[in-house]
matplotlib code that plots the C-alpha trace (Angstrom):
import matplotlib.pyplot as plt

x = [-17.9, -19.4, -17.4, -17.2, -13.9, -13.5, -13.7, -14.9, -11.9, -13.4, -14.1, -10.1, -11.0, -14.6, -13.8, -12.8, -16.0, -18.2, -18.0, -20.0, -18.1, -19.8, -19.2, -21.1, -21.9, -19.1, -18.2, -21.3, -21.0, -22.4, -21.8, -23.6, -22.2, -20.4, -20.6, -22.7, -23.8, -27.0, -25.2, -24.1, -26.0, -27.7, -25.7, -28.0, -29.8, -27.8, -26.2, -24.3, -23.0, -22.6, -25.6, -26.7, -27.3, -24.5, -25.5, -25.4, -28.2, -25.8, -25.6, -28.8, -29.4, -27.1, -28.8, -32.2, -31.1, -30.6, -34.5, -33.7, -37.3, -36.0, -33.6, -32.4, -31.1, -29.0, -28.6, -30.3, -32.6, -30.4, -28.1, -30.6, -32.4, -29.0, -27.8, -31.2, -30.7, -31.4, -33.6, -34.1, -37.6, -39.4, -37.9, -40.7, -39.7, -39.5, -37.0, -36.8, -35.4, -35.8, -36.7, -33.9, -30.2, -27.9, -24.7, -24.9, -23.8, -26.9, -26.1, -22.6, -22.2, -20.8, -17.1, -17.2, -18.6, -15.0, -13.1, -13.5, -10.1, -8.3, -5.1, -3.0, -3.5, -3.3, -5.9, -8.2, -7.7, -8.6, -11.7, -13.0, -12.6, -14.5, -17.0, -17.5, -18.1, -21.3, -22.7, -24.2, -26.1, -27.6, -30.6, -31.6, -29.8, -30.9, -34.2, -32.9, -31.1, -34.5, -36.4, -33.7, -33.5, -37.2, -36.9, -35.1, -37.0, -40.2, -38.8, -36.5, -36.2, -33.0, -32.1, -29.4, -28.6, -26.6, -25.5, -22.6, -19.7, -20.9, -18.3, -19.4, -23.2, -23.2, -20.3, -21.7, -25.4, -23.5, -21.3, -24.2, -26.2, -22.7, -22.5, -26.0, -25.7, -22.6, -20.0, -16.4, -14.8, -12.1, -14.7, -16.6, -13.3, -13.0, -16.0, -15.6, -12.2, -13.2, -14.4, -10.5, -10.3, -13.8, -14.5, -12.6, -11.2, -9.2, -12.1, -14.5, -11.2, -10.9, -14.5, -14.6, -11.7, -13.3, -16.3, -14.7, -12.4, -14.9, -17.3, -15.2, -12.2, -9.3, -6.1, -5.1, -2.5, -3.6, -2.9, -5.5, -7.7, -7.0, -7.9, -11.1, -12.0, -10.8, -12.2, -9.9, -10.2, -9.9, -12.8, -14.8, -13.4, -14.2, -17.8, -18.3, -16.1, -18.5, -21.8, -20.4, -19.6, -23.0, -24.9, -23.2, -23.5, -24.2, -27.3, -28.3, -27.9, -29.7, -32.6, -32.5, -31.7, -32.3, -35.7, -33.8, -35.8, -34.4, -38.0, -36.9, -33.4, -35.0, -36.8, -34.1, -32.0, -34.5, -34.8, -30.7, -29.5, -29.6]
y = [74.3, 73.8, 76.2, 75.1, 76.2, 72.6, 69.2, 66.3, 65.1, 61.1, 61.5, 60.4, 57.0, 56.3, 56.6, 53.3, 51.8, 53.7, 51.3, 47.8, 45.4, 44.0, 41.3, 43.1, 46.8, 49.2, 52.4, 51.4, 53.5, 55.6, 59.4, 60.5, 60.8, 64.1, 67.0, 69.7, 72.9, 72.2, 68.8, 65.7, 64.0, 60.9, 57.3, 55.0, 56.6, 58.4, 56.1, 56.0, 53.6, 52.5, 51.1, 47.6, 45.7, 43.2, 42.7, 39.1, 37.8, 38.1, 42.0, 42.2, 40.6, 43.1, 46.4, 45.0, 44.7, 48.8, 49.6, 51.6, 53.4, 55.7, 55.3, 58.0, 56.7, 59.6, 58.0, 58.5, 56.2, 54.9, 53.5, 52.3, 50.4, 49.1, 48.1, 47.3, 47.3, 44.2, 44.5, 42.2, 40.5, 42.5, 45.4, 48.2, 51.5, 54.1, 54.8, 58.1, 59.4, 62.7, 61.3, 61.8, 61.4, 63.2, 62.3, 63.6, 60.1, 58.2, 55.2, 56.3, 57.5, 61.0, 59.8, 57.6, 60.5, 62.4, 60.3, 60.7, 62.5, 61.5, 59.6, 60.9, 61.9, 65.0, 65.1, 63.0, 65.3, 68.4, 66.6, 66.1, 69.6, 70.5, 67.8, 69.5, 72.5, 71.2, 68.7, 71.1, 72.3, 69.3, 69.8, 65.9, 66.0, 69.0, 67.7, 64.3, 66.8, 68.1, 64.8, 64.0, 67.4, 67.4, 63.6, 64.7, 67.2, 64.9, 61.7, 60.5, 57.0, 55.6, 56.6, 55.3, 57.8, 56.1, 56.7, 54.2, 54.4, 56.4, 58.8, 62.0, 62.6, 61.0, 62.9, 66.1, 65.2, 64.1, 66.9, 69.7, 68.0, 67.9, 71.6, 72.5, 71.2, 72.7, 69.7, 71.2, 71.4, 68.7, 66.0, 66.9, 66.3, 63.4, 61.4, 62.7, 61.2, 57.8, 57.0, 56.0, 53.6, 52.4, 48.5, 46.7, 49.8, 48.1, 46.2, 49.3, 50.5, 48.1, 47.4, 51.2, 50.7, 48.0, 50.1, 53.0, 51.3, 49.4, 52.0, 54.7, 52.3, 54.8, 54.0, 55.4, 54.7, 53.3, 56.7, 58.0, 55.3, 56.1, 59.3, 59.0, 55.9, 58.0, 61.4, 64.1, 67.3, 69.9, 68.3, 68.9, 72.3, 73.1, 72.2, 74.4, 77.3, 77.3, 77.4, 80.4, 82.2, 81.8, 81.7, 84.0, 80.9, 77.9, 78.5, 80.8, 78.3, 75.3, 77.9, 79.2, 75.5, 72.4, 73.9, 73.7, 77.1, 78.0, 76.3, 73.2, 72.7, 73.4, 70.1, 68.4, 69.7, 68.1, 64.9, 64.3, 65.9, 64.0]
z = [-109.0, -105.0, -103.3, -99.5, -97.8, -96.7, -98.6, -97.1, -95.3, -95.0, -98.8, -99.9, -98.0, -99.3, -102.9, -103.8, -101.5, -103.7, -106.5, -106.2, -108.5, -111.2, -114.2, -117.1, -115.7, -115.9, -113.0, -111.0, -107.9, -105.2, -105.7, -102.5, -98.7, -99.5, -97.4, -99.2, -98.3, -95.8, -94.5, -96.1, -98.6, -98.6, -99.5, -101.0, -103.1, -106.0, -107.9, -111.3, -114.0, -117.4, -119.6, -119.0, -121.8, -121.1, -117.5, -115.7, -113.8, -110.6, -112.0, -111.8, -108.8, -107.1, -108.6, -107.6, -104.2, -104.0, -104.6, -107.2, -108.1, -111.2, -114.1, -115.8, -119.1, -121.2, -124.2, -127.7, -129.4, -131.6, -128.4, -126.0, -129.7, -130.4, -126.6, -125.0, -120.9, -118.9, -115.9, -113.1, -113.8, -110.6, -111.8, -110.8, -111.3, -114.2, -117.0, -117.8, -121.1, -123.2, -126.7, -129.6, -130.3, -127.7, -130.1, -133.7, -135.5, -134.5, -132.6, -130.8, -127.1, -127.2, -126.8, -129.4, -131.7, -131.4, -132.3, -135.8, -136.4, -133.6, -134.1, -130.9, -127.4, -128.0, -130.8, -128.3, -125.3, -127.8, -128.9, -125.2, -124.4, -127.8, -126.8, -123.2, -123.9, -125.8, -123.6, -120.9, -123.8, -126.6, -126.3, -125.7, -123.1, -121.5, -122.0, -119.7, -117.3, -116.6, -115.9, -113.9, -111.7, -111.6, -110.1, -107.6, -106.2, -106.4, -104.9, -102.2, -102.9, -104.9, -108.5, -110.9, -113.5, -116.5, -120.2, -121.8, -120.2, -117.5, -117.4, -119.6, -119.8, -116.4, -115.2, -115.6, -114.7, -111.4, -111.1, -111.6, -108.6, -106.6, -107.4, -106.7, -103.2, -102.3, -102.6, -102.2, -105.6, -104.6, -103.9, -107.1, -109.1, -106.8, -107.7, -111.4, -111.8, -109.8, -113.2, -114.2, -110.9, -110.9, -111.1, -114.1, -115.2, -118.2, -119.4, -119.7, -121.7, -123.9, -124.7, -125.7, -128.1, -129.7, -130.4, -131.4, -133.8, -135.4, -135.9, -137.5, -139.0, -138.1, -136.5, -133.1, -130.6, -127.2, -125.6, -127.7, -126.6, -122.9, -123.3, -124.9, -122.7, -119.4, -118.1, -117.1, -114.4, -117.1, -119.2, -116.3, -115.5, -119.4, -119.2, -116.4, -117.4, -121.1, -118.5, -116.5, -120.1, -121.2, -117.9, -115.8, -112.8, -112.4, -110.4, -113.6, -116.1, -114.2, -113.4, -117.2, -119.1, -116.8, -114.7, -111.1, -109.6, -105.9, -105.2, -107.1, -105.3, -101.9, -102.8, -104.0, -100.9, -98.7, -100.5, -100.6, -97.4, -94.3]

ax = plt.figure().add_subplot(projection="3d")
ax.plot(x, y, z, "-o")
ax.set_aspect("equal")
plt.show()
């Protein structure tokens, strides 16, 4: 990951003011205002979350407020015609989706996909990693990554980039622009971990459990829960170790897979660096 010799030493006290609380959207937050290779980046404008469908009308309220112009929704069919998001009603701006199922039980986030044989936390932390070294790669998602990169490049105003929980698909979709711009690897692992703190922490947590237990009726200990419901700095590490295998670099792989050209993250630079 970004490979700056310093991280962003106001980082550590910004994490936690990142998040805007909200009743019915989980791990909404603000990954800009790190320090990246050709300056910091822009606050205001990159922001991340869970999906929206159980959104209040003060939730809404609050995301209307931020302009957002793009949405870049990463999860399949099945999930976004199961878990419709709310809008505010002068909502304006454009969803953007790659069309198809990013999981391969139709209907289930990616997390909730592993858990089939998971009883402990040590089978759950196994099935992350397995699930992390795919994710870069599903070709849905790849397909999203690209709207999303290619959004960047064409427009400076706000974007909120989401999937369920906001914490894997998300997580690396946020992490790959970190690393692009040249965000220190601490603050990338930073932001990626915030996910744990973020906003009503337990209650993301628990409505996670519910759906996982319900949907695949097997019995696992909280721990295992945690784990599935959390994100952790070797899942991370994982995904981005299995790019540099196959890729060679990072900057390889989002040329070869995800469209970012050195043209392409020029723009991107320009839009998201103050």
């Amino acid at each position: 990951m970004g490979d700056q010799d310093l991280g962003d030493q106001n980082s550590g006290d910004q994490h936690e003011s990142r998040v805007i609380a909200m009743a019915g959207i989980h791990n909404f937050r603000d990954y800009g205002g790190y320090v990246g290779r050709a300056g910091r980046l822009r606050q205001g404008v990159l922001w991340r979350s869970g999906q929206h469908s159980e959104a209040t009308a003060e939730d809404l309220d609050k995301v209307h407020t931020l302009e957002i112009a793009t949405v870049i929704d990463l999860r399949g069919d099945s999930e976004r015609a199961s878990n419709r998001c709310l809008r505010h009603p002068e909502f304006e701006g454009e969803v953007l989706f790659h069309p198809g199922e990013t999981a391969s039980a139709a209907g289930r986030a990616v997390h909730e996909e592993m858990a089939r044989d998971v009883r402990t936390a040590d089978d759950a932390r196994k099935a992350m990693l397995n699930l992390y070294e795919t994710l870069p790669f599903r070709p849905v998602l790849v397909g999203t990554y690209r709207l999303y990169m290619k959004a960047l490049a064409e427009r400076a105003s706000p974007s909120l980039l989401h999937c369920l929980a906001g914490k894997d698909r998300t997580g690396v979709a946020a992490a790959l622009v970190h690393d692009l711009l040249g965000v220190h690897h601490d603050d990338i692992n930073a932001d990626y971990l915030l996910t744990n703190t973020a906003g009503d922490a337990e209650a993301r947590i628990e409505a996670g459990a519910r759906h996982v237990r319900e949907g695949f009726g097997v019995s696992m200990d909280d721990a295992a829960v945690r784990v599935l419901m959390g994100v952790e700095a070797q899942f991370l590490e994982r995904a981005f170790a299995t790019i540099r295998e196959r890729h060679g670099s990072v900057e390889a792989y989002a040329r070869d897979v995800i469209g970012v050209t050195p043209q392409v993250l020029a723009a991107i630079e320009a839009n998201l660096v103050e």
